[in-house]
C-alpha positions in Angstrom: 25.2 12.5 -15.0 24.4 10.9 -11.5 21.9 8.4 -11.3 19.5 7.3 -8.9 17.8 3.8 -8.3 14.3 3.4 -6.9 13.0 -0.1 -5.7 9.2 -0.7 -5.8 9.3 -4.5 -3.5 5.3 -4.8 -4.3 3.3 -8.2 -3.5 3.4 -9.3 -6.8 7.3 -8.1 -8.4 10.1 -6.4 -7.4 10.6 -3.2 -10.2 13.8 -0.6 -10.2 14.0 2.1 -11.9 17.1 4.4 -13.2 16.7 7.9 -13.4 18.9 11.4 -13.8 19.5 12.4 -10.3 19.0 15.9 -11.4 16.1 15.8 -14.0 14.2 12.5 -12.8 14.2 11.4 -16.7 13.6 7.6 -16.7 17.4 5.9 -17.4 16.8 2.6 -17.3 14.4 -0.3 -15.9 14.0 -3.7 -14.7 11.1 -6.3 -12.9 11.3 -9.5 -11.8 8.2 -11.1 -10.1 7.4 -12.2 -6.7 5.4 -15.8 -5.5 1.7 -15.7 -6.0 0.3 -15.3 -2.9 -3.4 -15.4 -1.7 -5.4 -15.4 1.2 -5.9 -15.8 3.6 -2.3 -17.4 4.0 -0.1 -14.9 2.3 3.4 -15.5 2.4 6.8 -15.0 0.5 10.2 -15.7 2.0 12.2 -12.7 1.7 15.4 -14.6 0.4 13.1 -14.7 -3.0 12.1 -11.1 -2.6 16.0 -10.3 -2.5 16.7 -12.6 -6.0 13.5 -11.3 -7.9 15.4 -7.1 -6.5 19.3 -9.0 -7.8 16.9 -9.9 -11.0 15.1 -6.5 -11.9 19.0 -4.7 -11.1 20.4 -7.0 -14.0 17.6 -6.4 -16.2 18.2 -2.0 -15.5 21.8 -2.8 -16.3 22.3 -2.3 -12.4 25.3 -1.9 -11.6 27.5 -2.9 -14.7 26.0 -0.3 -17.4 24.2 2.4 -14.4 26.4 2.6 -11.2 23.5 4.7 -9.1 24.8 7.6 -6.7 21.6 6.5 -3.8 19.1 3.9 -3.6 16.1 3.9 -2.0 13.0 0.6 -1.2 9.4 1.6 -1.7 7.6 -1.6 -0.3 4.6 -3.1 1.1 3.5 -2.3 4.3 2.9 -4.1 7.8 4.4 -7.2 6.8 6.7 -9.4 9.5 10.4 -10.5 9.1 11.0 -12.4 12.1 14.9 -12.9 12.5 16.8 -14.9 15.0 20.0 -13.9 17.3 22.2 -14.2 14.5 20.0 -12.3 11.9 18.4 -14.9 10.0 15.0 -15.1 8.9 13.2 -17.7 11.0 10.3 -18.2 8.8 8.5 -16.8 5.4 7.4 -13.3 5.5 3.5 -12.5 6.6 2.6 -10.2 4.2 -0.4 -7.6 4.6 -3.0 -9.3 3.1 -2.2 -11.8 5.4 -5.8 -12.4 7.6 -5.1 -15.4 9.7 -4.3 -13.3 12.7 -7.5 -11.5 12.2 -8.5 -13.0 15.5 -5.5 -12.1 17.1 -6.4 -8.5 16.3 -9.6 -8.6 17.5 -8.2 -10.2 20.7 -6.0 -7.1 20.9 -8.4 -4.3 20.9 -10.2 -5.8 24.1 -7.1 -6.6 26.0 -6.2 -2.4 25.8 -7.7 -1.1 28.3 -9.9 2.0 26.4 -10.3 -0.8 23.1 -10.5 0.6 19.9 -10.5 4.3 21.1 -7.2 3.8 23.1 -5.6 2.4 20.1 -6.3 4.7 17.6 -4.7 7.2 20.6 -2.0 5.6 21.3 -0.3 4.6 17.4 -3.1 6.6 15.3 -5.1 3.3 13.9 -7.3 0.7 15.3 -5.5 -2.8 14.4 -6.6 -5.0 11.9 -5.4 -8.1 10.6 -3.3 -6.1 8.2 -0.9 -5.0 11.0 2.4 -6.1 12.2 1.4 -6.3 15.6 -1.5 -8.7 15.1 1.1 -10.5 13.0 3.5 -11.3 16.1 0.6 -12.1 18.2 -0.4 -14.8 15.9 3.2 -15.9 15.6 3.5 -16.2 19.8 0.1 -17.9 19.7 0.0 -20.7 16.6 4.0 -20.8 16.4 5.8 -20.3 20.1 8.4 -22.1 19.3 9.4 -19.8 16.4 7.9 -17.0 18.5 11.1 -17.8 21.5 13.7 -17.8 19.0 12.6 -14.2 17.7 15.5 -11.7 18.2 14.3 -8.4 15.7 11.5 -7.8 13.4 12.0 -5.8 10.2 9.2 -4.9 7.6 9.6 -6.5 4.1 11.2 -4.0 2.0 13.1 -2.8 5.7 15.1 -6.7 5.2 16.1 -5.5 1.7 17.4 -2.8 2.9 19.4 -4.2 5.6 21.0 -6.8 3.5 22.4 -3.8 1.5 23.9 -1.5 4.7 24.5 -4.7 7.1 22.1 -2.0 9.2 18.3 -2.4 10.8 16.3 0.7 9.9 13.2 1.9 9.2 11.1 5.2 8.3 8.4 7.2 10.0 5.7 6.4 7.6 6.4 2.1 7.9 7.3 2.7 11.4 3.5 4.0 11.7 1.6 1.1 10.0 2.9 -1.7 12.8 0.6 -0.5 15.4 3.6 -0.3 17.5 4.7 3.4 16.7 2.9 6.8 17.1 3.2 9.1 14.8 1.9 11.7 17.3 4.4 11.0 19.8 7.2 10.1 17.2 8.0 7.2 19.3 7.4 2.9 19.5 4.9 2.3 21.8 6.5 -0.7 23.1 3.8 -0.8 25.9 1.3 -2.1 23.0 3.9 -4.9 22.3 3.6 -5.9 25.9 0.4 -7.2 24.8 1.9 -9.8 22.7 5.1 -10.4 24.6 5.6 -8.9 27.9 9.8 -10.8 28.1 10.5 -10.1 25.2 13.2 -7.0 24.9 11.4 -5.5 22.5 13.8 -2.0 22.2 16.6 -4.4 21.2 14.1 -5.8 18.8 13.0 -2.5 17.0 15.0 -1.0 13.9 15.9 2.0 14.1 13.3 5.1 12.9 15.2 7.6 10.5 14.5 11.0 9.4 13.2 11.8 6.1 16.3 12.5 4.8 18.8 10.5 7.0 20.8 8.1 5.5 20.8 4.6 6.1 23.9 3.1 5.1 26.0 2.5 1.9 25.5 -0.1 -0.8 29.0 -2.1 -0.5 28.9 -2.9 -4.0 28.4 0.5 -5.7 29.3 2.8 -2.9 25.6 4.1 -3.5 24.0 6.2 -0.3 21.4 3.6 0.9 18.3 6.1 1.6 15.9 4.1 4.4 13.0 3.8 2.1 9.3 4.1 3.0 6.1 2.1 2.7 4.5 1.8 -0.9 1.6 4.6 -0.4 4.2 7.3 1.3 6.3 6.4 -2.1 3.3 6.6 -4.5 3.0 9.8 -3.0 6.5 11.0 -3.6 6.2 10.3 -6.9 3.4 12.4 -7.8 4.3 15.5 -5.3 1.2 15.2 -3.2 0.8 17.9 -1.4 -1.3 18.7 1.9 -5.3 19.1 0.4 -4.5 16.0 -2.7 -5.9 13.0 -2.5 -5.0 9.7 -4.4 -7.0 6.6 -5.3 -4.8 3.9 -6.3 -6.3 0.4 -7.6 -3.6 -2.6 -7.8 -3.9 -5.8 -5.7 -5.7 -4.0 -2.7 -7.4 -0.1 -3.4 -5.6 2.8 -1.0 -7.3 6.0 -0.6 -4.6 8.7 0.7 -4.5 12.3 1.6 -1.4 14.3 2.8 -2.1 16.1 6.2 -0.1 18.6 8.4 -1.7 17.2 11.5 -1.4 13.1 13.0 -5.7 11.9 12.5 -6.6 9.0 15.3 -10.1 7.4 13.9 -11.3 5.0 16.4 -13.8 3.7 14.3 -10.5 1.5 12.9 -11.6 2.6 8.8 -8.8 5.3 8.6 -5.3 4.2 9.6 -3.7 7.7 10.8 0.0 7.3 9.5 2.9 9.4 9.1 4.4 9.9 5.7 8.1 9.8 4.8 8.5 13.9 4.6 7.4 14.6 8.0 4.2 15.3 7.3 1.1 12.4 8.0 -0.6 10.1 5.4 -4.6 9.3 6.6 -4.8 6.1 5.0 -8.0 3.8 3.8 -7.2 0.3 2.5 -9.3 -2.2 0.7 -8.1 -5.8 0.2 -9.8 -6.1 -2.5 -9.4 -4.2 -6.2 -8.3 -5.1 -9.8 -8.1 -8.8 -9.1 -12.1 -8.7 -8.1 -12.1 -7.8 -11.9 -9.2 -9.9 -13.0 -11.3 -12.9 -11.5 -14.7 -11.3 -13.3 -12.4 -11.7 -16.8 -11.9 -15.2 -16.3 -15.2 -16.4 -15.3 -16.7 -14.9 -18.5 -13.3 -16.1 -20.4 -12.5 -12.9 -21.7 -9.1 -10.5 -21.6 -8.9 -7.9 -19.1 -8.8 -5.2 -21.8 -12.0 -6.8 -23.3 -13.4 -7.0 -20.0 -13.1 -3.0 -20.3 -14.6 -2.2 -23.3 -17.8 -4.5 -22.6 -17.7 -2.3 -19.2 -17.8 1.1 -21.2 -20.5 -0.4 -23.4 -22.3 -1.1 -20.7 -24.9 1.5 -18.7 -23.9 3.1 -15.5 -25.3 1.4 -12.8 -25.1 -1.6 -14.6 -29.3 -2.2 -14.9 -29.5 -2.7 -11.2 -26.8 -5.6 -10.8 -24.5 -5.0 -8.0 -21.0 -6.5 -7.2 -20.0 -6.3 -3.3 -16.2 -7.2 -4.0 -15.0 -9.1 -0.6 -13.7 -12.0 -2.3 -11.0 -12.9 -0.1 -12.3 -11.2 3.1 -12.2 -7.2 3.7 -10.0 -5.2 5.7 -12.7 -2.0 4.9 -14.9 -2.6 6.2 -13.2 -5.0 9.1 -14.7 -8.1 7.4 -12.1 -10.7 7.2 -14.0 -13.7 6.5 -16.7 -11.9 3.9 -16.8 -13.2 0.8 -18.2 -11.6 -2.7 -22.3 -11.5 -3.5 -24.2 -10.6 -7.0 -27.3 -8.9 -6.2 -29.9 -7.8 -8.8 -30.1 -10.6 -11.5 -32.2 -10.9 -14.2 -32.6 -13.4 -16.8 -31.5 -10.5 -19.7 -28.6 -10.2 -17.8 -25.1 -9.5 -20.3 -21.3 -9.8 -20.0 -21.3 -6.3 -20.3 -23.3 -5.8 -17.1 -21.7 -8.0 -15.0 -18.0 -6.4 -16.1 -19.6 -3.0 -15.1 -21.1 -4.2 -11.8 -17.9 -5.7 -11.0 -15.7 -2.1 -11.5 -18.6 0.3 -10.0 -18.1 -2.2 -7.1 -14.7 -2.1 -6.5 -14.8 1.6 -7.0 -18.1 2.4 -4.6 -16.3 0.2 -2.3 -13.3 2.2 -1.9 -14.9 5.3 -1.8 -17.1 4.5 0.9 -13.7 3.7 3.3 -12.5 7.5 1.1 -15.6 8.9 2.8 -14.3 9.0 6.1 -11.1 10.7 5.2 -10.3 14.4 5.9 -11.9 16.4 3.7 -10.0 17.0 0.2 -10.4 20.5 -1.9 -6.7 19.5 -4.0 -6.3 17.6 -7.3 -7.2 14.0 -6.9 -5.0 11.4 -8.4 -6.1 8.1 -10.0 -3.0 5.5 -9.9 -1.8 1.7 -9.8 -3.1 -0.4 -12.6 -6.6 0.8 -12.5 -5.2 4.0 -13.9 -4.6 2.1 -17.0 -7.8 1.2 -17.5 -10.3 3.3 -19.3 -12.8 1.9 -17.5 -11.9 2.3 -14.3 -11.0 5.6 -15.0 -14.7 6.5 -16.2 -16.4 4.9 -13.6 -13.9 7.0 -10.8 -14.7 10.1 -12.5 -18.2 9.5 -12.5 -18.6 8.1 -9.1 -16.5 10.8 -7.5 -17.8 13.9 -9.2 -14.2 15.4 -9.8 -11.9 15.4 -12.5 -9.4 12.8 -12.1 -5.7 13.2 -13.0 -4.0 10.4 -14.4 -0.5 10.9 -14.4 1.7 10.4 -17.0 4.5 8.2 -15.0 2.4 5.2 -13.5 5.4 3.4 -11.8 5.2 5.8 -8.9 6.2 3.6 -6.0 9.3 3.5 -7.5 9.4 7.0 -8.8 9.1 7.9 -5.1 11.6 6.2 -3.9 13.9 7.6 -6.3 13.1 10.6 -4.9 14.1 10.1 -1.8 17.0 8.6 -2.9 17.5 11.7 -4.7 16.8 13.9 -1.5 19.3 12.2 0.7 22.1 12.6 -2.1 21.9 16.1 -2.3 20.1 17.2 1.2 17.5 18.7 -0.9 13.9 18.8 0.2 11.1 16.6 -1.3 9.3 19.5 -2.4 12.7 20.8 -4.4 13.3 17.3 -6.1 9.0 17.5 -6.9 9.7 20.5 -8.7 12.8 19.7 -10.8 11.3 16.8 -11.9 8.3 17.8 -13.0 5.8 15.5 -11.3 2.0 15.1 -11.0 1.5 16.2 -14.5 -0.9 13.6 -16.5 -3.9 13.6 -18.6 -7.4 14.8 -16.8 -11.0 12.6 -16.6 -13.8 15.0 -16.5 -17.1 13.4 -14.8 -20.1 12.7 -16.7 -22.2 14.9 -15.1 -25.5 12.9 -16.6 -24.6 9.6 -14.2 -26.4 9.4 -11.4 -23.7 8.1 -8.5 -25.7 8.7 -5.6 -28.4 6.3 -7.2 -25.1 4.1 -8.1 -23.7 4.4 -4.6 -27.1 3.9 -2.8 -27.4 0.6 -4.5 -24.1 -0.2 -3.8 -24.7 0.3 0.0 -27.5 -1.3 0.4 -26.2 -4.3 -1.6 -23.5 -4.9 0.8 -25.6 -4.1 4.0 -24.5 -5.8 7.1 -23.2 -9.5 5.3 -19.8 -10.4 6.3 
């Protein structure tokens, strides 16, 4: 029975999974976890990432009990591995929820000639602070000395990779969430670089962009096809089969809303980043900064569990008597508001645990929706995933809010699923629709909406609570 090993390089832990090549049954798994980071300094030096992968592989019994047959990285997006001449790492990983360049992407809109509408032409998103490019402006800017010495950049999960096949790759759907790379024009846009570093020899500098099903080297260790991986939404969507007309929510660290589309999207209003996705088709993208630790935090001020936090939640009305969360605790990438922080409107003196806990996940959840809104429009199944998807709460108040029933699937590990897809694809030369099939995916258990709840009241309030602070 060949086995297959999918990596899921997330900002919190590194996870891998084992599963039959041919079946997609879980063999085997292992997780090791990753530096707290927060913002709006969020870093983690990718030699750690690479012990807490070593880690999670000896806890699957990888490779002494399960020698896999491919191997593929699901990871975190837009981050920046800066390596020198001789391919080491010059300084500790920027992650995505990075914001300190948020000024730097700001600055990089207005020095395009066309701003925000140019960009969104040009690589199919408006930058952010999120973005790898605002990432090396800030680098040249706060750290030239560091900046000089720069020789390649690499995304995250694109370094573990590497340190497997010796080789500097990357795939379509990362490539597209630099803000160097079009997924229109399948091509780096190494004219957008010039902004940031017009000496620099930036073609040199690039990894190369792979195919969906290309290989990117061999695992010297097992012999294992080394498949080049993708960013952690294209996986997540992989692992569930998404296909053109779905849409996902997923709630972890940051809240994604995601929809598979046959045709590249270029919003110039920056909310929806228009990336490619790992099959060759394109992945319209919202992200949130902030999700399940907005409610994680909520747990500890009231000194309660997150799983009590849940049920006073459930307990509690919809709408939550009028009191309103706005979520941006650590800034907000949508809407662009990097230095907002979090507000409580609509306090009384009668006001209960079990209100705030509510307020708290309706806000999170009218938060993402409102970025959700602006997507193409969605008549497929919708998808509820990450570790919101866990929680009966959240899963109530998404049903409600959106009006549709929910599917929560069965496997919740999908980031890694997906990989293992891939990896599964590239072993065989099978298509990701082929391996979606054998394998069974996207099946889960299905939220119907309480038709009684009023969520345009609930979203009206939410909206007008968050107004124009930030």
């Amino acid at each position: 029975m060949p086995v297959v090993v999918g990596v899921d390089s997330s900002t919190s832990a590194c996870k891998v999974q084992v599963r039959d090549a041919d079946t997609g049954a879980p063999v085997a798994e292992g997780r090791a976890p990753h530096p707290a980071t927060t913002p709006p300094r969020s870093e983690q030096h990718p030699r750690d990432c690479d012990a807490a992968f070593r880690a999670a592989c000896a806890e699957a019994g990888v490779p002494d009990l399960h020698r896999p047959a491919a191997i593929a990285f699901g990871g975190q997006q837009h981050g920046m591995v800066a390596l020198d001449a001789a391919g080491e790492v010059l300084r500790p990983a920027k992650l995505w929820n990075d914001t300190e360049s948020a000024a730097d992407a700001d600055a990089l809109v207005h020095e395009l000639e066309g701003g925000a509408a140019a960009w969104a032409g040009a690589c199919g998103s408006v930058p952010v602070a999120s973005f790898t490019i605002t990432k090396l402006r800030w680098l040249r800017r706060c750290e030239p000395d560091v900046f000089a010495r720069v020789a390649s950049v690499l995304l995250p999960h694109d370094w573990l990779t590497a340190q497997l096949t010796g080789a500097r790759t990357t795939d379509r759907g990362d490539a597209s969430g630099t803000g160097y790379w079009s997924p229109a024009e399948s091509r780096y846009r190494t004219d957008l670089l010039a902004l940031v570093d017009d000496t620099l020899d930036w073609d040199a500098a690039l990894p190369a962009v792979l195919g969906p099903t290309d290989g990117a080297g061999e695992w010297a260790v097992t012999g294992a096809v080394v498949a080049p991986g993708t960013g952690d939404n294209m996986a997540a969507a992989l692992g569930l089969g998404l296909r053109p007309g779905d849409r996902a929510l997923s709630l972890g660290t940051s809240g994604t809303a995601y929809t598979v589309s046959d045709r590249p999207s270029a919003d110039p209003s920056g909310v929806v980043a228009g990336l490619a996705d790992a099959t060759g088709h394109f992945l319209p993208l919202v992200c949130t900064l902030n999700a399940m630790k907005v409610t994680d935090a909520i747990a500890r001020l009231l000194g309660v569990a997150v799983a009590q936090l849940d049920g006073l939640a459930l307990a509690a009305p919809p709408g939550a008597d009028g009191v309103v969360l706005v979520p941006h605790f650590d800034g907000e990438r949508t809407p662009n508001r990097p230095n907002a922080t979090g507000s409580l409107v609509g306090l009384h003196s009668d006001v209960t645990p079990g209100l705030l806990a509510r307020a708290a996940i309706e806000g999170v959840v009218c938060n993402l929706l409102e970025g959700s809104d602006a997507l193409p429009p969605s008549d497929g199944r919708l998808f509820l995933v990450g570790g919101g998807a866990h929680s009966a709460a959240y899963r109530r108040v998404v049903a409600d809010l959106t009006g549709r029933p929910v599917i929560v699937p069965v496997d919740q590990e999908l980031v890694a699923c997906g990989a293992a897809v891939q990896a599964a694809a590239v072993l065989y030369g099978s298509s990701f629709e082929e391996i979606a099939a054998a394998w069974e995916l996207g099946a889960g258990s299905v939220i119907e909406p309480d038709a009684a709840v009023d969520r345009d009241a609930i979203r009206a309030a939410y909206a007008a609570a968050r107004g124009d602070e930030g």
